[in-house]
C-alpha positions in Angstrom: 58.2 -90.2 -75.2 56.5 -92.6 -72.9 57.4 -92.9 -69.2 59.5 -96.6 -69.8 61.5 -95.0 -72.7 62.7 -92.0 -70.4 63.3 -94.7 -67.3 65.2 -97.1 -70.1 67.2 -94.3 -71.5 67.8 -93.0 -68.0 68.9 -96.4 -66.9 71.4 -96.5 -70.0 72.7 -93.0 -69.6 73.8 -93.5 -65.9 75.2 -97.7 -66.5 77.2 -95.8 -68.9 78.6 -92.8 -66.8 78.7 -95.0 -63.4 81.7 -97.4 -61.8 81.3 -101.0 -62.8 79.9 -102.1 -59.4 77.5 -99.8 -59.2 73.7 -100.9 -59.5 70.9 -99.0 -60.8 67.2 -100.1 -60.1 64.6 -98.7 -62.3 60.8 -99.0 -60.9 59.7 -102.7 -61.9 62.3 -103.3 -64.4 64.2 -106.0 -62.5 65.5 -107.9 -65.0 67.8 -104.8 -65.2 68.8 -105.4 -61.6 71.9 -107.3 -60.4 71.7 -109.3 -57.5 75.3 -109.4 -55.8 75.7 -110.6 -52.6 76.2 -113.6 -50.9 73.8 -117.0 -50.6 74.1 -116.5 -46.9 73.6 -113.2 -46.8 70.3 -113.1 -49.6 69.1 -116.1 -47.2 69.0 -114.4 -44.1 67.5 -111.2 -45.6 64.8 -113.7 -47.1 63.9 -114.5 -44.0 63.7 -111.0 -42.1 61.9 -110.2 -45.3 59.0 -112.5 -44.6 58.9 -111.7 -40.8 58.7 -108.0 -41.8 55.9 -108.6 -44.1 53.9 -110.7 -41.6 54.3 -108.4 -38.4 54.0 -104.9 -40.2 52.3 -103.6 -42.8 53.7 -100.2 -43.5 56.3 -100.1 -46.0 58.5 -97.4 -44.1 58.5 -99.6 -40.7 59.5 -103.1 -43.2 62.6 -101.1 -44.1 63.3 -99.7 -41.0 63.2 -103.4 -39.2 65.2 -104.9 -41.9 67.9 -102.1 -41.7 67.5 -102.3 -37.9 68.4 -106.1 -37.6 70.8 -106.2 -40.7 72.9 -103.3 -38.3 72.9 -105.5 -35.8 73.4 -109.1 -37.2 76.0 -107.8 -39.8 77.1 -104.7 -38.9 76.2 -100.9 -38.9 75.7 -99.3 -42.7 72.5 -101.1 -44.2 70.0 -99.4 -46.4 67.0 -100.2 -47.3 63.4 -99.2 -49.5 60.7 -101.0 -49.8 57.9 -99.6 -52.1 55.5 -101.1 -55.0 57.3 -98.7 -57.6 60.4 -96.7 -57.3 63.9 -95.8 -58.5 67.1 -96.0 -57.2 70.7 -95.5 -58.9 73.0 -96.1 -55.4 76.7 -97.4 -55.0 76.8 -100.1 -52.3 80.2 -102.3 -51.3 81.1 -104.9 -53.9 78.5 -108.3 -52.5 76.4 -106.4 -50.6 73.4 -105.7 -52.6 69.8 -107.5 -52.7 67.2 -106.7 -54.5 63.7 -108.4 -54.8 59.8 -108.8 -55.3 57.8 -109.8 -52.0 54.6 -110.0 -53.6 53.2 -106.2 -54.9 56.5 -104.9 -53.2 60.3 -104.9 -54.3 62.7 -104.8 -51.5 66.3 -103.4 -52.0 69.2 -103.8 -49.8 72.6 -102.7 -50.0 75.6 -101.7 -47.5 77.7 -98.8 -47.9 
């Protein structure tokens, strides 16, 4: 079985066993990703996700300056990763999850 089928049928296996507002993120597959969270809110982490970008270049200390500044513009309980390729399967408050491509890199955000 090749690497996609095994992340697919992973992906399928936990949708199926997880609650209904839960998100799973698989690697590069984003049309499998649901963005939920508010225009507002994807705005202003499109913009701290281009100041990131621009005044670091590490992918730990992106994360850790958007988590930082989400904590403090919209309260404590941001997560964040920020990688070329990765997985994720997480549970995050119902509107409060972002997920997108910044060039080679895919940024997800949620709040818990």
């Amino acid at each position: 079985m090749q690497r996609a089928e095994i992340l697919i049928d992973l992906y399928i296996f936990l949708r199926e066993t997880m609650e209904t507002h839960s998100i799973i993120t698989v690697g590069t597959f984003s049309k499998m990703v649901e963005n939920q969270i508010s225009p507002k809110l994807e705005n202003e982490i499109g913009i701290l996700m281009k100041k990131g970008f621009q005044n670091f270049e590490d992918e730990r200390e992106i994360a850790e300056y958007l988590v930082t500044t989400m904590n403090k513009k919209d309260f404590p309980h941001w997560q964040c990763v920020v990688g070329r390729s990765y997985g994720s399967c997480i549970n995050s408050l119902e509107k409060n999850h972002f997920y997108k491509q910044f060039g080679p890199f895919y940024v997800e955000m949620w709040k818990c």
